[in-house]
N, C-alpha and C positions, 0 to 999 in steps of 0.2 A: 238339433240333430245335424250333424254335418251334410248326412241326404238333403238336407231340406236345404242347407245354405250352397249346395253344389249349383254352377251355373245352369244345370238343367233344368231344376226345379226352378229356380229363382228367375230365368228367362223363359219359363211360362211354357217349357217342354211339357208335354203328358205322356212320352216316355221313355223308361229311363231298364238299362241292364245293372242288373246288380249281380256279378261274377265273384266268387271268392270261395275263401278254400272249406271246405269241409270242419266244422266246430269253429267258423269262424264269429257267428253268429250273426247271422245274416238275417232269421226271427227276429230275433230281438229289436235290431239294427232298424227292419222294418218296421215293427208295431210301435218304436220310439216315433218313425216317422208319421204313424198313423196318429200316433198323438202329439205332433205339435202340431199337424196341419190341423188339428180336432174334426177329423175327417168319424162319420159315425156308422158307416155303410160302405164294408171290405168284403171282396171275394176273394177267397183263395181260392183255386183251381189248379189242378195236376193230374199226370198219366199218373204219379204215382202215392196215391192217397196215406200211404202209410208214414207219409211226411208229416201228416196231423197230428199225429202224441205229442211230436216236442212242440209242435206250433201250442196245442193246449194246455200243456207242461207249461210254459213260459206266460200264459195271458194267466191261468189260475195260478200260478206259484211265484209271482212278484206283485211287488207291491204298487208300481207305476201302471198297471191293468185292472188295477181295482174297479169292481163294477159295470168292469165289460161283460160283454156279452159273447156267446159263441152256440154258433148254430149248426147242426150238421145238415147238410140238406138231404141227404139217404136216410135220415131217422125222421126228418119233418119236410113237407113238400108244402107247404103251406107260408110262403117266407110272407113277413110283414116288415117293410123299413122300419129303421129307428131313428125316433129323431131327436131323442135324449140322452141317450149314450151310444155308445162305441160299441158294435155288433160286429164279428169277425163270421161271416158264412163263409164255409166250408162245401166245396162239389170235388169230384173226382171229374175229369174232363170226360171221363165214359157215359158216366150219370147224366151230365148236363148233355150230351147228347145224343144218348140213347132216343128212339122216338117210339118203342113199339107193343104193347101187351104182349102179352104171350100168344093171347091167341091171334095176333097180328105179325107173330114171328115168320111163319110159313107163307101168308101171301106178298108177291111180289110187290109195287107201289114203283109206280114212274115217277122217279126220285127228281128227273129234270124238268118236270110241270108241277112241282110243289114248291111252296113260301117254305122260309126254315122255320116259321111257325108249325108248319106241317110235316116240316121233316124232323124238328126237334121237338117234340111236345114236353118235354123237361124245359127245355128254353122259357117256355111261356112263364111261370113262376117268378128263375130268376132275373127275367127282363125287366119285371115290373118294379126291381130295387133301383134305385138312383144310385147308382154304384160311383163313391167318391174315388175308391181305386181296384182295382183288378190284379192281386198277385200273379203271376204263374210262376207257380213251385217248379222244380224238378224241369228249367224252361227248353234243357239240351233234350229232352224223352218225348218226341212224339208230335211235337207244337209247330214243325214246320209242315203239315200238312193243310192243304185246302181245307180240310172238315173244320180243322182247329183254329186254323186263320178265321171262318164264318164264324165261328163262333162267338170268337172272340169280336169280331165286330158287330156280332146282333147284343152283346151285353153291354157294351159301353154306348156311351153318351159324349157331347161334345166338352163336357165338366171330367170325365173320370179317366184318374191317370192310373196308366199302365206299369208295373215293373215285373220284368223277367229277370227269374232269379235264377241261377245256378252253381251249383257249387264241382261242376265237372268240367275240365279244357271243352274251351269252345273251337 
């Protein structure tokens, strides 16, 4: 994959924007790169989850995904690594940061004396994946905020590379 021979990958960057224009295919582009690294444990995360059809569209409907796997984490919260194939999980950046039940919605919580274990209680699930890369979809909507910056650094590890994608002028 040319991603993968670009001097960022290859000079041991972990991470990398990926800019370009709309049906450029930039899925694709990516999940070619998820399989030459034979990387087996992918999150994608976005403000805007309706990105997922084509992401799923494309891992079921080609032949180079054969066998992958795809997880939503809104339909399972229960994630378990893969360590034989190729597993693409699936969060909405809302999801993964929401912290509260319902009936937790109305009380206050002094949000500056808690762990983001405690502030995120979705967090806790997908921490526990050895995440080899971290998409963020749709990366121009929402991702330069404080909330999303933690986030993004309670999910990775010092192995798991980053790419922000976008397909809008940055």
């Amino acid at each position: 994959s040319v991603l993968v021979q670009s001097g960022n990958f290859k000079n041991g960057n972990k991470e990398f924007l990926l800019a370009a224009k709309m049906r450029f295919g930039k899925n694709f582009a990516l999940l070619n790169v998820v399989k030459t690294l034979d990387f087996k444990n992918v999150l994608v995360i976005t403000y805007k989850p309706h990105v997922f059809n084509s992401l799923e569209n494309d891992i079921n409907n080609h032949v180079n995904f054969d066998g992958w796997g795809i997880k939503q984490f809104k339909e399972d919260r229960k994630l378990v690594p893969s360590k034989d194939k190729t597993t693409i999980f699936l969060s909405s950046a809302q999801l993964a940061q929401y912290n509260k039940s319902q009936e937790e919605d109305d009380k206050s919580i002094d949000v500056e004396n808690l762990s983001i274990e405690e502030l995120y209680k979705n967090l806790v699930p997908l921490k526990k994946i050895p995440w080899d890369m971290i998409i963020v979809d749709e990366y121009h909507y929402g991702t330069k905020t404080d909330l999303f910056k933690k986030t993004i650094e309670a999910l990775k590890n010092k192995d798991t590379y980053i790419v922000y994608v976008s397909g809008t002028a940055m």
